[in-house]
GURO-811524 format. One record per residue (C-alpha): chain; x, y, z; residue number from 1. Coordinates in Angstrom, 1 decimal, always signed. Layout:
N
+---+--------+--------+--------+-----+
: c :   east :  north :     up :   k :
+---+--------+--------+--------+-----+
: A :      X :      Y :      Z : NUM :
...
+---+--------+--------+--------+-----+
This chain:
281
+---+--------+--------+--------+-----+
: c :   east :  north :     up :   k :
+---+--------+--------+--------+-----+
: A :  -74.9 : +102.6 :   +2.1 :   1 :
: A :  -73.9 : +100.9 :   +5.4 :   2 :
: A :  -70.0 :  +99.6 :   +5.3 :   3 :
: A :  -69.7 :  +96.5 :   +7.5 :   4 :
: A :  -67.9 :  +96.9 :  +10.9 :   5 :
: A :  -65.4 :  +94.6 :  +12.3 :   6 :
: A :  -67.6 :  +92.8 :  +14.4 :   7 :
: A :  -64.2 :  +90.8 :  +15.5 :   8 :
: A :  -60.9 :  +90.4 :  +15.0 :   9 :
: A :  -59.0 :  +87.1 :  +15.7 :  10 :
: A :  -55.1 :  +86.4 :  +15.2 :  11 :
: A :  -54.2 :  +83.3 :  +13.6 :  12 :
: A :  -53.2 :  +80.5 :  +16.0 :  13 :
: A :  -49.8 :  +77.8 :  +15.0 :  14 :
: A :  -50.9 :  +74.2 :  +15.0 :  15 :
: A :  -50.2 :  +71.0 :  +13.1 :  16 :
: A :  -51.6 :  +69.6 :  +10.5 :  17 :
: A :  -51.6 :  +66.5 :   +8.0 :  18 :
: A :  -47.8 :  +64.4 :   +8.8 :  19 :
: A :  -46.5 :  +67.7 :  +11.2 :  20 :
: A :  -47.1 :  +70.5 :   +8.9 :  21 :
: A :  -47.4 :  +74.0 :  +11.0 :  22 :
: A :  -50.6 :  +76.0 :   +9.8 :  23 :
: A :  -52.0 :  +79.1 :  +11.1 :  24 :
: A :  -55.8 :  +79.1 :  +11.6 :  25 :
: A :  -57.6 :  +82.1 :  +11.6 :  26 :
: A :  -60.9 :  +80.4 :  +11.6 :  27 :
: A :  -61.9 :  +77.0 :  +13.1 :  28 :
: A :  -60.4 :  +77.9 :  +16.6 :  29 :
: A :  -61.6 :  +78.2 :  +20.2 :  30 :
: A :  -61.6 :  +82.1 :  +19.9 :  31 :
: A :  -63.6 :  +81.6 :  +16.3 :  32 :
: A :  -65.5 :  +78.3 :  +15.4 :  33 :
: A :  -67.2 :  +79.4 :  +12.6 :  34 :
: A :  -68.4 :  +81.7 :  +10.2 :  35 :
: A :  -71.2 :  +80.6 :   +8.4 :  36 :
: A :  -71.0 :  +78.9 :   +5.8 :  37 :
: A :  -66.8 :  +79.0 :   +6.8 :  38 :
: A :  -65.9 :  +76.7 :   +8.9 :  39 :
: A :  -62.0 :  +76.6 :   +8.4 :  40 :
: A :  -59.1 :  +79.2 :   +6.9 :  41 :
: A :  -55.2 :  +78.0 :   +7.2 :  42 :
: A :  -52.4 :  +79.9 :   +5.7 :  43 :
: A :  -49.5 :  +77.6 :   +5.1 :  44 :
: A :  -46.3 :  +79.1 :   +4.8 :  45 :
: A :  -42.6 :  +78.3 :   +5.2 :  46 :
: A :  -39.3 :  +78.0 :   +3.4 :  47 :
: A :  -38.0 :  +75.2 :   +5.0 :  48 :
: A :  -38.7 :  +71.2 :   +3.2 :  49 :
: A :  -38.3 :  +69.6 :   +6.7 :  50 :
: A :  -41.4 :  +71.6 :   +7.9 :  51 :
: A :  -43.5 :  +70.4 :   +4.9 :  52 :
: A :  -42.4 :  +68.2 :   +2.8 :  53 :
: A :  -44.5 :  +65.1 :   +4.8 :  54 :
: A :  -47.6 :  +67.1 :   +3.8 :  55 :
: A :  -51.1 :  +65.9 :   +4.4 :  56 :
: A :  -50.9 :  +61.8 :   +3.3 :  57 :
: A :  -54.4 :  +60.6 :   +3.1 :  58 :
: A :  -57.4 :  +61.9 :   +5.1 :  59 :
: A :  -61.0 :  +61.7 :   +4.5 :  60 :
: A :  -63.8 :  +64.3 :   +4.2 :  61 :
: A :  -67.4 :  +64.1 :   +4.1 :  62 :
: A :  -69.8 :  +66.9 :   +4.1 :  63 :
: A :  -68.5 :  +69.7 :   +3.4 :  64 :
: A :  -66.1 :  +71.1 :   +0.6 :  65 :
: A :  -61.9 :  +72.1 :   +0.9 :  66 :
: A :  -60.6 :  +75.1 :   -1.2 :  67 :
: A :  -56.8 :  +75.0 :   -1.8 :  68 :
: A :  -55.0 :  +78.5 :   -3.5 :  69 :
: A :  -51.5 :  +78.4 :   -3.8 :  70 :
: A :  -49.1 :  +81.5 :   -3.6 :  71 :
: A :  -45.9 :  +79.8 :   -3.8 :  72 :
: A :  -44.7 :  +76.0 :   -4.4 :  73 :
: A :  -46.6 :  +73.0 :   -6.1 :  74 :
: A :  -48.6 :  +70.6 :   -4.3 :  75 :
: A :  -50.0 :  +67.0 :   -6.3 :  76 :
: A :  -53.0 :  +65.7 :   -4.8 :  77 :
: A :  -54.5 :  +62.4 :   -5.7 :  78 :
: A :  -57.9 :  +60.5 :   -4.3 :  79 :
: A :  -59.6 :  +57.5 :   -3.9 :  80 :
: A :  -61.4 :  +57.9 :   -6.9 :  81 :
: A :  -58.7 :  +58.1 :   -9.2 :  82 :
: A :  -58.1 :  +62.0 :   -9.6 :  83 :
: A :  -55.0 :  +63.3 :   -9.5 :  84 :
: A :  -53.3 :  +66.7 :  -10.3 :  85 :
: A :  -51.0 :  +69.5 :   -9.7 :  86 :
: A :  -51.5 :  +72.6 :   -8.2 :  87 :
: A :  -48.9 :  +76.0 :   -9.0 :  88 :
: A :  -48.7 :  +79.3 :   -7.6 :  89 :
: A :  -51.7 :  +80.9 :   -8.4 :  90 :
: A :  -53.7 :  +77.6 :   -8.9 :  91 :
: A :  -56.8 :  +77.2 :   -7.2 :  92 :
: A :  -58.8 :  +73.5 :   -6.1 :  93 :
: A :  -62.6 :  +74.0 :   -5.1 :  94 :
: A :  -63.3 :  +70.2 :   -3.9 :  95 :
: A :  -66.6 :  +69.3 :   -3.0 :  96 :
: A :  -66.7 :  +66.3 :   -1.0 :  97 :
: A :  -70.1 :  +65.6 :   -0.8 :  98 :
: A :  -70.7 :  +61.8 :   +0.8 :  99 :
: A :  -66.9 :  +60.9 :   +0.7 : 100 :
: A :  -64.0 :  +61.0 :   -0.5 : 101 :
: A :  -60.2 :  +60.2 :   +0.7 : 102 :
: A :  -57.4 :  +62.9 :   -0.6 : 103 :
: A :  -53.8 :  +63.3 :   -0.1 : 104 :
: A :  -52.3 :  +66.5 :   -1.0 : 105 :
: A :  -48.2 :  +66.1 :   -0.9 : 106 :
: A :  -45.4 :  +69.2 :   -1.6 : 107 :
: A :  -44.0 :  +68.2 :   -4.9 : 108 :
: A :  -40.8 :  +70.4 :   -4.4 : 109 :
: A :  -37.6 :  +70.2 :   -2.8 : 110 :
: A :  -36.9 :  +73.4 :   -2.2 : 111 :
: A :  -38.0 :  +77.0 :   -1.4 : 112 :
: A :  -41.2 :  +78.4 :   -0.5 : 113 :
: A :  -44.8 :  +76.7 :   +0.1 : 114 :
: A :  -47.0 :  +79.1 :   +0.5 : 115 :
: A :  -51.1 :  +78.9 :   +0.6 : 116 :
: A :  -54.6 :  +79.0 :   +2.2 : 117 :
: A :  -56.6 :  +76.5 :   +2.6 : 118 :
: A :  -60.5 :  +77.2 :   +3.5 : 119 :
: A :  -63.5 :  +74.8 :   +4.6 : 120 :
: A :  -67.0 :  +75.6 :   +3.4 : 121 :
: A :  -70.1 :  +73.8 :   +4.4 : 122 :
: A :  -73.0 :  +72.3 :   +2.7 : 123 :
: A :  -76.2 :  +72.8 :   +3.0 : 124 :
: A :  -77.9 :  +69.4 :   +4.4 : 125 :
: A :  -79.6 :  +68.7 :   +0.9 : 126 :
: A :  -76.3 :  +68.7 :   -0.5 : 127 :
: A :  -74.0 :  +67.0 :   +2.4 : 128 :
: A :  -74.5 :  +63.5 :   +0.2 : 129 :
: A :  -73.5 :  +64.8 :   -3.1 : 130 :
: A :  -71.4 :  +63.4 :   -5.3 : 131 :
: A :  -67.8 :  +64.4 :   -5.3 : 132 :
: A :  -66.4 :  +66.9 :   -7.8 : 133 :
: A :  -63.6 :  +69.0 :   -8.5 : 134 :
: A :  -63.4 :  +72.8 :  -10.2 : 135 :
: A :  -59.2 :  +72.9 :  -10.6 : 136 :
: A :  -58.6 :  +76.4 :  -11.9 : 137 :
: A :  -55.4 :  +77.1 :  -13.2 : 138 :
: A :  -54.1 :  +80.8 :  -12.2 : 139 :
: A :  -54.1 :  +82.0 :  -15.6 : 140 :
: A :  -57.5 :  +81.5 :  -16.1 : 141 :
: A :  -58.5 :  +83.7 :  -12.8 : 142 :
: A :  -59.5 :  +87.3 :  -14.2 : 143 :
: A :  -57.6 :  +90.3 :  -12.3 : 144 :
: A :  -58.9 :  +93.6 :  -12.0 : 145 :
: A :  -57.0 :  +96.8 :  -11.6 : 146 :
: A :  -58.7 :  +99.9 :  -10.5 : 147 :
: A :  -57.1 : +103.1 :  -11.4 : 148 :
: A :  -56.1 : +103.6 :   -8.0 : 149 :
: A :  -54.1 : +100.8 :   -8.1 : 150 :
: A :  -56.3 :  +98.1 :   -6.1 : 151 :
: A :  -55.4 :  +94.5 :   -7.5 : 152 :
: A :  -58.3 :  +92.1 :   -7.2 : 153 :
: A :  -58.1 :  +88.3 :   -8.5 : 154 :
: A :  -61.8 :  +86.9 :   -8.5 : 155 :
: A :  -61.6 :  +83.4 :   -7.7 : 156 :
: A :  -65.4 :  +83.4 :   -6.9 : 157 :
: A :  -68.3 :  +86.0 :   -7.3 : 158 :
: A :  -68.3 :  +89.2 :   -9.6 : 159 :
: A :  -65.9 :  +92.8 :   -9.4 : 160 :
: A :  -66.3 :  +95.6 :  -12.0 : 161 :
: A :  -68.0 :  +93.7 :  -14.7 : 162 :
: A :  -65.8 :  +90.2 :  -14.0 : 163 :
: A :  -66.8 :  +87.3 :  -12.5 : 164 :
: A :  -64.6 :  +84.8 :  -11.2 : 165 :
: A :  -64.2 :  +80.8 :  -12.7 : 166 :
: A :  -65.6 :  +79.2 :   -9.8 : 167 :
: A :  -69.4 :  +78.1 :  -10.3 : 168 :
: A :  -71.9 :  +76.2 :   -9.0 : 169 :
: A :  -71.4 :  +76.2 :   -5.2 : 170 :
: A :  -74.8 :  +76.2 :   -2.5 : 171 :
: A :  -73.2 :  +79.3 :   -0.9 : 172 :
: A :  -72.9 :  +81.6 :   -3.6 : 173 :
: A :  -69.6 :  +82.8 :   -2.8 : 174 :
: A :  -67.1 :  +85.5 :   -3.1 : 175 :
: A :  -63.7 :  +85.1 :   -2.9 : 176 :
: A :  -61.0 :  +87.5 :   -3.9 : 177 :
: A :  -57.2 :  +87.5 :   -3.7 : 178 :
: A :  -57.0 :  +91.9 :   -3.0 : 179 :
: A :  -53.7 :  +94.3 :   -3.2 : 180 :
: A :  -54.7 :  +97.7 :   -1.7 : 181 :
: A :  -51.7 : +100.4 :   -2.2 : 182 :
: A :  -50.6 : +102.3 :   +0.4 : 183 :
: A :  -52.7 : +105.1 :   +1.7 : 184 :
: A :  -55.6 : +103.8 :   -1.0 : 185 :
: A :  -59.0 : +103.0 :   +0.4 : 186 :
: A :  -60.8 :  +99.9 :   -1.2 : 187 :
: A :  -64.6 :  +99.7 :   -1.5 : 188 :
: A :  -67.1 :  +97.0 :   -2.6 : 189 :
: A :  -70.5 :  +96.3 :   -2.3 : 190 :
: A :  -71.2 :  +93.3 :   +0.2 : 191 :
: A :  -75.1 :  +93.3 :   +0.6 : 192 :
: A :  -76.9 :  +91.4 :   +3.1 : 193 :
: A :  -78.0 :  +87.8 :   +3.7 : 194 :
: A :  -73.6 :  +87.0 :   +2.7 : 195 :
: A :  -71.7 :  +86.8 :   +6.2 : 196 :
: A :  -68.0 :  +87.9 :   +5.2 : 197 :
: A :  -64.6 :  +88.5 :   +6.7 : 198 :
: A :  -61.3 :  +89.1 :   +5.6 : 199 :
: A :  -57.8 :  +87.5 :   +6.5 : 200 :
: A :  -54.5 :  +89.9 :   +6.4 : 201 :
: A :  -51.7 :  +88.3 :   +4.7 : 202 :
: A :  -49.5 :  +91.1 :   +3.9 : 203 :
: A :  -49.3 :  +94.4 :   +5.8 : 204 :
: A :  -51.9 :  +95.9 :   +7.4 : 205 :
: A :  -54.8 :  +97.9 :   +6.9 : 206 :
: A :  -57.8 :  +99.9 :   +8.5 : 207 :
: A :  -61.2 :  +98.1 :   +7.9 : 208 :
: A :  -64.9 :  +99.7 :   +8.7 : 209 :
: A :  -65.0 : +103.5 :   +9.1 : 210 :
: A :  -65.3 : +106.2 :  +11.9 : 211 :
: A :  -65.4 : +105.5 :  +15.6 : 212 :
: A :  -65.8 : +101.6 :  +15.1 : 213 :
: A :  -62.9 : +101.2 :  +12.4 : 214 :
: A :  -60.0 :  +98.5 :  +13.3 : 215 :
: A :  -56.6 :  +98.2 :  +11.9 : 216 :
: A :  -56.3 :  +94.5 :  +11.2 : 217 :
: A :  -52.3 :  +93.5 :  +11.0 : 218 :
: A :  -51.1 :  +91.0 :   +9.3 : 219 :
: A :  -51.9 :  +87.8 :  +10.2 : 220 :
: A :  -54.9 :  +88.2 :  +11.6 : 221 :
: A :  -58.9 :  +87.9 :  +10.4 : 222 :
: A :  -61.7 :  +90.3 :  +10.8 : 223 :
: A :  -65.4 :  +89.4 :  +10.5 : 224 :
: A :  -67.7 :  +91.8 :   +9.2 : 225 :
: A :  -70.5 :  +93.2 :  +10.8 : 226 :
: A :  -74.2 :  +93.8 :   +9.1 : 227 :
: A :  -74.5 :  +96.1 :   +6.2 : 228 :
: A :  -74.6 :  +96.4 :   +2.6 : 229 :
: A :  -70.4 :  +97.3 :   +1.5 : 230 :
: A :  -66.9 :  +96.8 :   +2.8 : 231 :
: A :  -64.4 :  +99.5 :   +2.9 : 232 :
: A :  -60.6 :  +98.7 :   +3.8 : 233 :
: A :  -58.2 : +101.7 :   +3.8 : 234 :
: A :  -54.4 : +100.5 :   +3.6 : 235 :
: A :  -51.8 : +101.9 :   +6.4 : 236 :
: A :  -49.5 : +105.1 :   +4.7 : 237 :
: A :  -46.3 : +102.9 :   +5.0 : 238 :
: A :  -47.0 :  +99.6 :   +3.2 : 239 :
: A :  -49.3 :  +97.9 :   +0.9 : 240 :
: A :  -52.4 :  +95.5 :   +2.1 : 241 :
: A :  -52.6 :  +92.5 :   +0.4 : 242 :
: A :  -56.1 :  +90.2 :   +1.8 : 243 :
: A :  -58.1 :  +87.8 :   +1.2 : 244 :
: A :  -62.0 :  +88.8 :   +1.6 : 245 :
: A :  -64.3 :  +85.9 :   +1.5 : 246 :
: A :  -68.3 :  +85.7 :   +2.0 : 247 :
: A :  -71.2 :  +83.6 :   +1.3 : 248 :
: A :  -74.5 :  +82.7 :   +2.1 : 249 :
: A :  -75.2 :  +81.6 :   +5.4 : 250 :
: A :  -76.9 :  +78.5 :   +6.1 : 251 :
: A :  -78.5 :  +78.6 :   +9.5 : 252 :
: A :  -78.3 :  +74.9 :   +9.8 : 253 :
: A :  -76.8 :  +72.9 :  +13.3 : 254 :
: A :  -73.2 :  +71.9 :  +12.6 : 255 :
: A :  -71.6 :  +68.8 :  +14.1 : 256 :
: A :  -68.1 :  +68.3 :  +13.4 : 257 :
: A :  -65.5 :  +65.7 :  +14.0 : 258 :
: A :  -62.3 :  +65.8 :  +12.3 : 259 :
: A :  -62.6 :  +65.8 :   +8.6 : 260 :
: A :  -66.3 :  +65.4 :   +9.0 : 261 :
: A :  -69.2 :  +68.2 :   +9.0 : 262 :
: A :  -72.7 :  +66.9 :   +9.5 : 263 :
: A :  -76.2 :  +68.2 :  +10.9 : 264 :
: A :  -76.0 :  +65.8 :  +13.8 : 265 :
: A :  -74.4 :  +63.4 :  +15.8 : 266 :
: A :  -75.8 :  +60.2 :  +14.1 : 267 :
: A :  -74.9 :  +61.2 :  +11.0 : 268 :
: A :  -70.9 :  +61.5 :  +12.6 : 269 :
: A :  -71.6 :  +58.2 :  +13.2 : 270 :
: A :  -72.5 :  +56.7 :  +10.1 : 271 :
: A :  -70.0 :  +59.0 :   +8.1 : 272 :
: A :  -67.3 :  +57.1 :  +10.6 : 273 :
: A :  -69.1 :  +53.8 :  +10.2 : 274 :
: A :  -68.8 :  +54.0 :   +6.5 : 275 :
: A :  -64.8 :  +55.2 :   +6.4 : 276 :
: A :  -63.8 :  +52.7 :   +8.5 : 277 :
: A :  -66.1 :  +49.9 :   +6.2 : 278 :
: A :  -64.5 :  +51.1 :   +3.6 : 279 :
: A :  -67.7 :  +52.7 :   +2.1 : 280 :
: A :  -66.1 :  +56.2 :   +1.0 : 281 :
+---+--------+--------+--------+-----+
């Protein structure tokens, strides 16, 4: 067994999003472009309507896919093709975009917290001209696993102890898990080779990787994981951990990106803004 290094470790950067709304991103920034197949992870959190409630009105995507998991509030999104729904806490949206599509996803709440991640995967270039779908999980329906030491894993995507999570059907073959390590508990998973994988600290800290090369990774920030075959993350005596870990397949194709678009090169940027602006999408 080789458990994965942190081969980095990045703190999440403020900026603005959609109508003014402040993010974090922990991937998707000067210090960390990509992870491939990742291309994006914002955590969106604050208790205050005047720093959300204008949301993210209308935007396009083409290319790639968005994955939206709330914690806290309720968010209604609608598109151009007539979908429209509601996400709660717990509540999960795995959007594949494909050749086009133009979303809006708006707070529906007045008050209190708004709390969630949102991550960007890519396609593979077979795939960038799908057609569009939607997998809406609601969070009941997301199995949770709880080890006798007290680790609490929701699968959103990929398999833990004999569940798998709801999500299906994606190029990457992903994992995705919502993870609650206990104070002074260390959890372990296998995490084999060709997935590239890293984790984002939401709550507390924790100690990821073992030995000489181990990093504690506080709260806030994201670690990418090195080569090997398992992942080992050993919360801090004073507090629980609570992460996200997330890994897929890597592509190994050339990424162009502009905006809300995430193509192989720079013609197809062209035609995919071409085609918006003709009112193809």
């Amino acid at each position: 067994m080789q458990i994965r290094q942190p081969a980095q470790v990045v703190t999440a950067m403020a900026t603005q999003e959609g109508a003014g709304v402040t993010v974090h991103r922990a991937l998707g920034t000067p210090l960390l472009p990509d992870a491939d197949p990742f291309l994006m992870l914002d955590e969106f959190k604050n208790d205050d309507p005047k720093r959300y409630m204008a949301g993210f009105p209308d935007h396009p995507h083409r290319g790639m896919e968005t994955v939206t998991y709330m914690l806290a509030g309720a968010m209604r999104h609608k598109d151009n093709q007539g979908n429209e729904g509601k996400l709660r806490p717990g509540d999960v949206q795995w959007m594949t975009a494909g050749r086009g599509i133009i979303h809006s996803e708006m707070p529906e709440q007045e008050k209190g917290l708004m709390w969630g991640f949102q991550l960007w995967v890519n396609l593979a270039a077979k795939d960038k001209m799908t057609k569009p779908r939607y997998q809406e999980i609601k969070g009941a329906d997301i199995p949770e696993v709880t080890r006798a030491d007290g680790v609490r894993t929701k699968i959103i995507a990929g398999s833990l102890d004999g569940m798998t999570g709801p999500v299906s059907g994606i190029g990457v073959s992903p994992l995705y898990f919502d993870i609650t390590v206990p104070k002074a508990v260390t959890f372990e998973h296998p995490l084999p080779e060709p997935h590239r994988g890293f984790l984002y600290m939401f709550e507390g800290k924790a100690e990821v990787g073992e030995g000489d090369k181990a990093r504690i990774v506080p709260r806030g920030s994201l670690a990418v994981l090195g080569a090997g075959d398992s992942v080992r993350i050993s919360a801090s005596a004073g507090s629980d951990a609570r992460m996200l870990l997330i890994a897929g397949r890597p592509l190994n194709e050339p990424v162009v990106k502009y905006g809300p678009f995430v193509m192989n090169t720079r013609e197809q940027i062209y035609q995919a803004i071409d085609d918006f602006q003709s009112g193809r999408f």
